[in-house]
N, C-alpha and C positions, 0 to 999 in steps of 0.2 A: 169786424168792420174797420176796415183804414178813413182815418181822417185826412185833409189836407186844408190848410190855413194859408189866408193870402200873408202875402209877410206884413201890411200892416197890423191883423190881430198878433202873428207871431211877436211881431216886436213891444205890441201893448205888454203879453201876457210875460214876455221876457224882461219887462221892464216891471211890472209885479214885482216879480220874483226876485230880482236884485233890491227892488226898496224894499221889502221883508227880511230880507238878511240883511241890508244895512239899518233897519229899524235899533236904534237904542246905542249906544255909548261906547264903540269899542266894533273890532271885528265878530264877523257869526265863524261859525265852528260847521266843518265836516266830519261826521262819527261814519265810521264803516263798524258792520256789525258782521257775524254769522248769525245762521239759525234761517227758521222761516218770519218772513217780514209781515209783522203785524197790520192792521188796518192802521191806513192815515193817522198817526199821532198816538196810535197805540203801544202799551208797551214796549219797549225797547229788548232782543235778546243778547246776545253775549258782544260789548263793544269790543271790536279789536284795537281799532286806534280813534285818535280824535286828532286833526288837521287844523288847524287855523287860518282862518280865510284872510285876504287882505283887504280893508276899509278904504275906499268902494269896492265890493268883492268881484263886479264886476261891470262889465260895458254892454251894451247894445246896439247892433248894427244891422238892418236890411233883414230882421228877422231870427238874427243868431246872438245869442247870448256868450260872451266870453271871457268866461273867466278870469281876474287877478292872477296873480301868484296866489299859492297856497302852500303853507309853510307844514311839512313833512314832522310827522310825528317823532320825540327823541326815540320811543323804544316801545314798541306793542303792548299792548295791556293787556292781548290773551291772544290764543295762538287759534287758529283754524283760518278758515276758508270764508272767503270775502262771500257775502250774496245778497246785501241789502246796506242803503245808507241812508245818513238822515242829513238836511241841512235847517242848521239853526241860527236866531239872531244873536247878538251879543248877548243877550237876556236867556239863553238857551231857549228859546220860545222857538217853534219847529213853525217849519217852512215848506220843505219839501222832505217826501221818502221816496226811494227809489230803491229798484232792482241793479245787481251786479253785474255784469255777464263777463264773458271771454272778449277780445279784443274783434272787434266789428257785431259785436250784440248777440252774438252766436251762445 
């Protein structure tokens, strides 16, 4: 089943999601992981890297959420293949998981 949201819920739920990562003292953190993606807040499997977000991590507009900059990890912490990530707040307190894909969701 596809969903579709007028952009006013869009932009509530996008506006969520940035005060959650801006929750608490300091920029939230993107970990990209491998492995298979656990339930919502569940353990975490092999981190490849960990990205820093920039405080406000990001803006809101007509239903789309966009991003800050996000500062590029100095050097991978394990090596494979991207297929799950986690967004966290400063407090590493988890916000969102998501799935990886190839370039257009494919």
């Amino acid at each position: 089943m596809a969903l579709g949201f007028v952009t006013a819920l869009r932009s509530s739920r996008a506006t969520t999601i940035v005060t959650a990562i801006d929750a608490g003292a300091g920029a939230g953190k993107l970990r990209i992981y491998s492995g298979t993606r656990p339930a919502t807040g569940g353990t975490a499997t092999t981190q490849l890297a960990e990205l820093t977000m920039s405080d406000p991590s990001g803006t809101v507009s007509n239903g789309v959420l966009t991003f800050s900059a996000i500062t590029a990890d100095a050097a991978a912490d394990a090596t494979g293949t991207a297929s799950w990530f986690r967004l966290l707040d400063s407090n590493n307190g988890i916000v969102v998981d998501g799935d990886v894909t190839a370039t257009g969701g494919g």
